[in-house]
C-alpha positions in Angstrom: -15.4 14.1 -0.3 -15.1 14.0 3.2 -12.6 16.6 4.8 -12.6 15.1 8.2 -12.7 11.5 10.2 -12.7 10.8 13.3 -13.2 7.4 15.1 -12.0 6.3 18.8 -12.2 2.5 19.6 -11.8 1.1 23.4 -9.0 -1.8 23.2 -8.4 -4.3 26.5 -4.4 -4.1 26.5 -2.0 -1.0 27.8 -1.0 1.9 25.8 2.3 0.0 25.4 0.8 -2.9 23.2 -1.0 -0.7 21.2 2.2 1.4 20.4 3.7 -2.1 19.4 1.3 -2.5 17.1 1.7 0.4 15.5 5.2 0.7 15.4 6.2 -2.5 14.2 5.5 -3.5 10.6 5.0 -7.1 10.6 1.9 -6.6 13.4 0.9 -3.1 11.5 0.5 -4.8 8.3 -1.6 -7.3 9.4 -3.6 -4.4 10.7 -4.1 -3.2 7.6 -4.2 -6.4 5.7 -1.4 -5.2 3.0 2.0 -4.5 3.9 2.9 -1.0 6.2 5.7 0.7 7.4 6.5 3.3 10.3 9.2 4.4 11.2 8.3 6.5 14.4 10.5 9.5 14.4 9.8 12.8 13.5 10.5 13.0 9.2 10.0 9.1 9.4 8.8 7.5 6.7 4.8 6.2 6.5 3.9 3.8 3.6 0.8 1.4 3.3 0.4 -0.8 0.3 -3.2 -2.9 0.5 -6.0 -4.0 -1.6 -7.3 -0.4 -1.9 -3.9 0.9 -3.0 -1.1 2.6 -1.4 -0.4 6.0 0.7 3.0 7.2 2.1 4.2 10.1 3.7 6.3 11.0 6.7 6.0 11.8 10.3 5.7 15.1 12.0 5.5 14.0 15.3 6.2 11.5 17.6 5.4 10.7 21.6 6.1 7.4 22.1 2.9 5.5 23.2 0.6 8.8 23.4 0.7 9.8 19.7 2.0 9.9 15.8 1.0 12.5 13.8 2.0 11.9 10.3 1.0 13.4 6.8 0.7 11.2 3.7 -1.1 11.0 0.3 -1.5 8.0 -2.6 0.6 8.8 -5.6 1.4 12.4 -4.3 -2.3 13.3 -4.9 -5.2 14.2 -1.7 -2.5 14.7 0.5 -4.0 14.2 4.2 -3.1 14.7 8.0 -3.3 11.5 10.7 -3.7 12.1 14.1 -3.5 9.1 16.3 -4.0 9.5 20.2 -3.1 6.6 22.4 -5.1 7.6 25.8 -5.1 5.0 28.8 -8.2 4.0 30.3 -9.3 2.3 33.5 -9.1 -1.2 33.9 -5.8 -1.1 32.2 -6.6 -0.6 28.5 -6.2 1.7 25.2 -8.2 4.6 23.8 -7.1 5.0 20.5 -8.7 8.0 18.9 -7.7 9.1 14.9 -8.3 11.9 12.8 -7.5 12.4 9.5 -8.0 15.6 7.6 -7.7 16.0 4.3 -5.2 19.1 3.7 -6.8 19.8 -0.6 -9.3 19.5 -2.6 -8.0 17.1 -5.5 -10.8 14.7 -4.5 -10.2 11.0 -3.7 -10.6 9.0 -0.3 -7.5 10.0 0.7 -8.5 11.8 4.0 -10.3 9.6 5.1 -9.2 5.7 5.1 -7.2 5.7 8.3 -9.7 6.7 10.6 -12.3 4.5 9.0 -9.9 1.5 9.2 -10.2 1.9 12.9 -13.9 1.0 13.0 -13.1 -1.8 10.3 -14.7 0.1 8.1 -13.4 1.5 4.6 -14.5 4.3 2.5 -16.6 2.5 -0.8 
């Protein structure tokens, strides 16, 4: 199992967009083709339902459009930490860096499929 994931991806529009994005659940689910919700305070609640499942959780911490740290598991089993960094870059865009950790060893995928979304990539 991996423990740790990170990926960063470049996006051409502000900090502001991307915190849109991730904030609001009819754009976040099409993110993650399924149906998401955040609600970004700190002890808000994270859920994801997709094709590969469904994780929720709540949020630690919150700076709007610089970062959400929030822990979450699927079915209260491989419980995991999400880090997401919003970071602007020249030329007016986004870095947006994640890391997910998982935070046991009960096995699963779970601490790893946010970070690997970001690259459009899931965990087989």
């Amino acid at each position: 199992m991996l423990r740790r994931v990170r990926r960063s991806v470049e996006l051409l529009v502000p900090p502001a967009e991307v915190w849109r994005h991730l904030t609001d659940p009819r754009l976040l689910s099409r993110w993650w083709e399924g149906r998401a919700e955040l609600d970004p305070r700190p002890r808000g609640a994270v859920r994801v339902e997709g094709p590969e499942g469904f994780w929720d959780g709540y949020l630690e911490d919150v700076e709007p459009e610089r970062r959400l740290v929030w822990e979450w598991s699927s079915g209260g089993l491989a419980w995991s930490r999400v880090v997401v960094t919003l970071e602007p870059t020249e030329g007016g865009g986004t870095r947006l860096s994640v890391v997910e950790e998982a935070l046991d060893d009960l096995g699963g995928s779970g601490g790893t499929q946010t970070a690997l979304a970001i690259s459009g990539r899931r965990e087989k």
